[in-house]
C-alpha positions as CSV (number, residue, x, y, z in Angstrom):
1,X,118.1,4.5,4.1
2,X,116.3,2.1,2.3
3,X,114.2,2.2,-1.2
4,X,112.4,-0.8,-1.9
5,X,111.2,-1.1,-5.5
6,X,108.3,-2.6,-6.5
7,X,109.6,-4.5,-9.4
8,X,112.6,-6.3,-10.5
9,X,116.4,-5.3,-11.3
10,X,116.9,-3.0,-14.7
11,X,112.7,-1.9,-15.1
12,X,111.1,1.4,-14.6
13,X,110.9,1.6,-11.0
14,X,114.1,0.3,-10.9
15,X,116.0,2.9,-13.0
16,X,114.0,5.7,-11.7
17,X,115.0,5.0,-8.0
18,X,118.5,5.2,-8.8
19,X,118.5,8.4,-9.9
20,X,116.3,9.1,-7.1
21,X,118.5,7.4,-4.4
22,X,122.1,8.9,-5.6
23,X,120.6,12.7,-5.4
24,X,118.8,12.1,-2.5
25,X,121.8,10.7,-0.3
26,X,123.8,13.6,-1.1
27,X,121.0,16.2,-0.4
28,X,120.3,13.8,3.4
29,X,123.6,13.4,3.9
30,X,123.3,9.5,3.7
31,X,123.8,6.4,2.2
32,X,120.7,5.3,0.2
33,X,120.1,1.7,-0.8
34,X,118.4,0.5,-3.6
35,X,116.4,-2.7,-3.2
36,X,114.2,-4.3,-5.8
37,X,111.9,-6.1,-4.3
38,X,109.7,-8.6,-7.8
39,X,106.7,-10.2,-7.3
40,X,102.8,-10.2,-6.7
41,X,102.5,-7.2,-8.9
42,X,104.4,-5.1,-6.2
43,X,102.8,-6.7,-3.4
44,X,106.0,-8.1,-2.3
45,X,107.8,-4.9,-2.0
46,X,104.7,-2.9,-0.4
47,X,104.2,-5.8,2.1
48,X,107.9,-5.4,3.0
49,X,107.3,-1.0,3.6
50,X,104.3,-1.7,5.8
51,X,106.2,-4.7,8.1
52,X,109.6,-2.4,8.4
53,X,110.2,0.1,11.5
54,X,107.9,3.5,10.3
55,X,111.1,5.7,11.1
56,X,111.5,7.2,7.5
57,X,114.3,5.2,7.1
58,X,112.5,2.3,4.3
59,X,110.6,3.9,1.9
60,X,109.0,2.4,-1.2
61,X,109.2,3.5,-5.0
62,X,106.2,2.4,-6.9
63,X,103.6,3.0,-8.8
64,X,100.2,4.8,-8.4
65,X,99.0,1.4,-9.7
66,X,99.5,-0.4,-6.6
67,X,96.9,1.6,-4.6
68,X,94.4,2.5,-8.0
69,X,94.7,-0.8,-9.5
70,X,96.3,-3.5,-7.8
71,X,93.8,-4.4,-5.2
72,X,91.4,-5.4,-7.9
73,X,93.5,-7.9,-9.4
74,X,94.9,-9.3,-6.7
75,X,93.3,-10.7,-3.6
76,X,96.0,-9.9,-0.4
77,X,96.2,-8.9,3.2
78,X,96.6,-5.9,2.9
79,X,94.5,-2.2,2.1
80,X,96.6,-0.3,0.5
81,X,94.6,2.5,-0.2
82,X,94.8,3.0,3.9
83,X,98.5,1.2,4.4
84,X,100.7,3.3,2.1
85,X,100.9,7.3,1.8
86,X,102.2,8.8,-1.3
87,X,104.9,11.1,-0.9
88,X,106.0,12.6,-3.9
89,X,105.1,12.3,-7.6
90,X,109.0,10.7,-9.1
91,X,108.2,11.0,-12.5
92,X,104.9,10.4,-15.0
93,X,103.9,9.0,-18.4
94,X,101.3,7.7,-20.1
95,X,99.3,5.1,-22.1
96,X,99.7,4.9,-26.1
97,X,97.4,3.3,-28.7
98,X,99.7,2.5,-31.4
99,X,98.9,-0.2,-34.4
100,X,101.5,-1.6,-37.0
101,X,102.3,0.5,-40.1
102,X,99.8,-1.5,-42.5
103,X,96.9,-0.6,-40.4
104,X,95.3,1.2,-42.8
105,X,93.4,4.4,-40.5
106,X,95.7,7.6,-39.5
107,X,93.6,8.8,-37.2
108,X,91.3,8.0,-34.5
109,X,88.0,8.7,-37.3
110,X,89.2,6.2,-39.4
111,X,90.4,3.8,-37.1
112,X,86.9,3.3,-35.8
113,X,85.2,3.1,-39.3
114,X,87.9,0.4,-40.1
115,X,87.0,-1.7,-36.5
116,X,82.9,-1.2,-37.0
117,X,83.7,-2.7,-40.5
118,X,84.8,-5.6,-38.6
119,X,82.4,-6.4,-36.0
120,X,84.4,-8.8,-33.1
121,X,87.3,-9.3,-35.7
122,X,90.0,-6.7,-34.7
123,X,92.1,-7.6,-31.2
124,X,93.6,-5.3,-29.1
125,X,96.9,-6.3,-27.0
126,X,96.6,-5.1,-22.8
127,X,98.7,-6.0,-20.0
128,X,97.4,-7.8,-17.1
129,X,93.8,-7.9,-16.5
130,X,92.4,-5.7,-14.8
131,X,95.1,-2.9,-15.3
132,X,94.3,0.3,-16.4
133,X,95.4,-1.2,-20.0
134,X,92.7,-3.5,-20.1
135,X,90.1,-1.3,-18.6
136,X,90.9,1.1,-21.3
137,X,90.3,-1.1,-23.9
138,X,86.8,-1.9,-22.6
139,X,85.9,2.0,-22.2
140,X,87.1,2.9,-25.7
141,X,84.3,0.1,-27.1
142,X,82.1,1.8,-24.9
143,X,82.8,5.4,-25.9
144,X,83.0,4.5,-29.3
145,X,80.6,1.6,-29.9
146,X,83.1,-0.9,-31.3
147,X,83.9,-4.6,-29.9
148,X,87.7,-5.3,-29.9
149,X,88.6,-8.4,-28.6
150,X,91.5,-8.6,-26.0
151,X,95.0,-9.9,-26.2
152,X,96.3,-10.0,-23.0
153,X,99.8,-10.2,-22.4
154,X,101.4,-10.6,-18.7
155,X,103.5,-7.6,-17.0
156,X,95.4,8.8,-21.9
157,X,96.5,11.5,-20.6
158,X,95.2,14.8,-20.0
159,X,97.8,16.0,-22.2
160,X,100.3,15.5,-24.0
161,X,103.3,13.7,-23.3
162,X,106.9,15.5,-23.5
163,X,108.5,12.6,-25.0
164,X,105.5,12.3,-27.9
165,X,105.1,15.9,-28.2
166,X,102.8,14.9,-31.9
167,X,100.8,12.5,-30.6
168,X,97.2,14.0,-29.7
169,X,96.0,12.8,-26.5
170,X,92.5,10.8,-26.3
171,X,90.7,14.4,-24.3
172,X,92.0,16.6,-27.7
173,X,90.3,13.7,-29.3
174,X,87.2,14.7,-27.5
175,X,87.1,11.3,-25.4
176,X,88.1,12.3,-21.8
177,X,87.0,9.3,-20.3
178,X,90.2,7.1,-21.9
179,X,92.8,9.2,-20.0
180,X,94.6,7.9,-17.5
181,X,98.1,8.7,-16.3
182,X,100.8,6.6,-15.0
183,X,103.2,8.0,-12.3
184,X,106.2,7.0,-10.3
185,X,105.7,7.6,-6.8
186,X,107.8,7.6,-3.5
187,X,105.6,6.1,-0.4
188,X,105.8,5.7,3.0
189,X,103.3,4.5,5.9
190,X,100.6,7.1,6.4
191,X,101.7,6.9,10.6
192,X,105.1,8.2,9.8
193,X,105.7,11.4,11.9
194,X,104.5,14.4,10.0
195,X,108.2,15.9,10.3
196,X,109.8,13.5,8.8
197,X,107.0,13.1,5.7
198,X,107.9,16.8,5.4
199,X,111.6,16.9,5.6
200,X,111.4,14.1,2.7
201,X,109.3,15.5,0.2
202,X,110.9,18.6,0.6
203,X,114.7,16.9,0.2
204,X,112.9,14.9,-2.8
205,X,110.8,18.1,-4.5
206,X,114.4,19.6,-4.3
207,X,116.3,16.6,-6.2
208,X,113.2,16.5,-8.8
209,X,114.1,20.1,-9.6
210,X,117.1,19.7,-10.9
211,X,117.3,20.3,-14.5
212,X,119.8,17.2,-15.2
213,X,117.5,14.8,-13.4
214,X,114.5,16.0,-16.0
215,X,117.1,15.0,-19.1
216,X,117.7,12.0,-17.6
217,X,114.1,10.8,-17.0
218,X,113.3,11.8,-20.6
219,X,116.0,9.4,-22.0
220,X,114.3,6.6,-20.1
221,X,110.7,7.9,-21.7
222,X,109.2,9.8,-18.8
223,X,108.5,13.2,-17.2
224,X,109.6,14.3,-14.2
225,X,107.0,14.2,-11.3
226,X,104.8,17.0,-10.9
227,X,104.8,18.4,-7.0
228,X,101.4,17.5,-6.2
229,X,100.4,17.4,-2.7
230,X,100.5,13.5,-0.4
231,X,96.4,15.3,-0.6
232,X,95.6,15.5,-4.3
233,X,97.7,12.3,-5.3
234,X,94.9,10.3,-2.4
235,X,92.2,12.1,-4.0
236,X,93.4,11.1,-7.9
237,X,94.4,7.4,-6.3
238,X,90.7,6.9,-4.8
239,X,88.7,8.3,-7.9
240,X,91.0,6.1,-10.2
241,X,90.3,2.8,-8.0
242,X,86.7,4.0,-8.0
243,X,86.5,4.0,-12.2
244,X,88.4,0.7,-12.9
245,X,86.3,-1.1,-10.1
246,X,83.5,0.0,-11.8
247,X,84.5,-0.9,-15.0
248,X,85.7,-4.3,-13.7
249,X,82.2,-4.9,-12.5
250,X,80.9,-4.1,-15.3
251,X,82.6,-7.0,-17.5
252,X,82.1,-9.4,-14.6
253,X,86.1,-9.3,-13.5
254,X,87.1,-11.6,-10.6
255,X,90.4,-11.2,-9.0
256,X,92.6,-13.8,-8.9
């Protein structure tokens, strides 16, 4: 078996399907290769899934970014909202606002009285436009009436994260439309035969639910996956597209 990853050698994705692919070829009962697969923001590697044989034998570790995000940025071939299935949810974090030690607020109240006393004078760093980084940036001056100015630099959840167990989340905050959630997922082609979609969620549902897997996952800064339905992952993965295109349209964003 293969696992493509969308991303290069040592990252995220990388690390997380080889803890994935060791477990999972001893509960199959088969060798399982690791491939990272760089480039085109995980184009490369999802372009590879959709062009191999649809036996269950390539799948693809990712993120949910490549379906909710991605195809705003990013003009390709492809529609990957309809080309690629989620399987499983691998493992989940989440996005952190975080300023250096002499910022002088130490909390979200006084942060914003600090930015409004600085009208268009305060930066805030994102990754790539049109990520959910970026979009957050722009909902937070809309939420909160302020005018940060964007840093970008290349490559909130609905509660709180395991790993930051004292950080409050943006919805405690009373601002539930700056979450958003980042999760690891395994994907195939939605024409894969339904009993092999079953036989590997359930093999991977089984490796995810081992205890040491969840230690290990933590160390890296994650949670393990929750066991969300292929179902409720599409719904979360259309309604996220839905709000950063909108927000995207908003500022004027053109992919590149």
């Amino acid at each position: 078996m293969r696992l493509l990853v969308a991303g290069p050698p040592g990252a995220s994705a990388d690390l997380i399907a080889r803890l994935l692919g060791e477990a999972l070829g001893t509960e199959l009962g088969q060798v399982v290769n690791v491939e990272p697969r760089p480039g085109a923001a995980g184009l490369l590697a999802a372009g590879e899934l959709i062009r191999a044989p649809h036996d269950g034998q390539t799948l693809l570790v990712g993120v949910n970014s490549l379906v909710s995000e991605i195809p705003h940025i990013v003009k390709s071939g492809h529609d990957l909202g309809r080309e690629l299935r989620p399987l499983a949810e691998l493992a989940r974090g989440g996005l952190v606002l975080v300023g250096h030690p002499s910022l002088p607020a130490r909390n979200l109240a006084e942060l914003v009285a600090w930015i409004k006393a600085r009208p268009s004078q305060v930066s805030v760093a994102s990754y790539s436009r049109g990520t959910m980084s970026h979009v957050l940036g722009r909902l937070f001056n809309q939420a909160l009436g302020t005018n940060l100015q964007r840093v970008g630099y290349k490559g909130s959840t609905p509660r709180r994260m395991a790993v930051l167990p004292e950080v409050p989340t943006f919805t405690e905050l009373g601002l539930p439309r700056l979450q958003a959630v980042g999760w690891m997922g395994l994907w195939c082609t939605p024409d894969l035969p339904a009993a092999a979609q079953a036989r590997l969620r359930a093999a991977t549902l089984k490796v995810l639910a081992q205890p040491g897997l969840h230690e290990r996952l933590l160390a890296l800064g994650f949670e393990a996956g929750t066991s969300r339905t292929p179902e409720e992952m599409g719904a979360d993965l259309r309604a996220d597209f839905e709000r950063v295109g909108a927000v995207l349209k908003s500022v004027g964003f053109k992919p590149d």
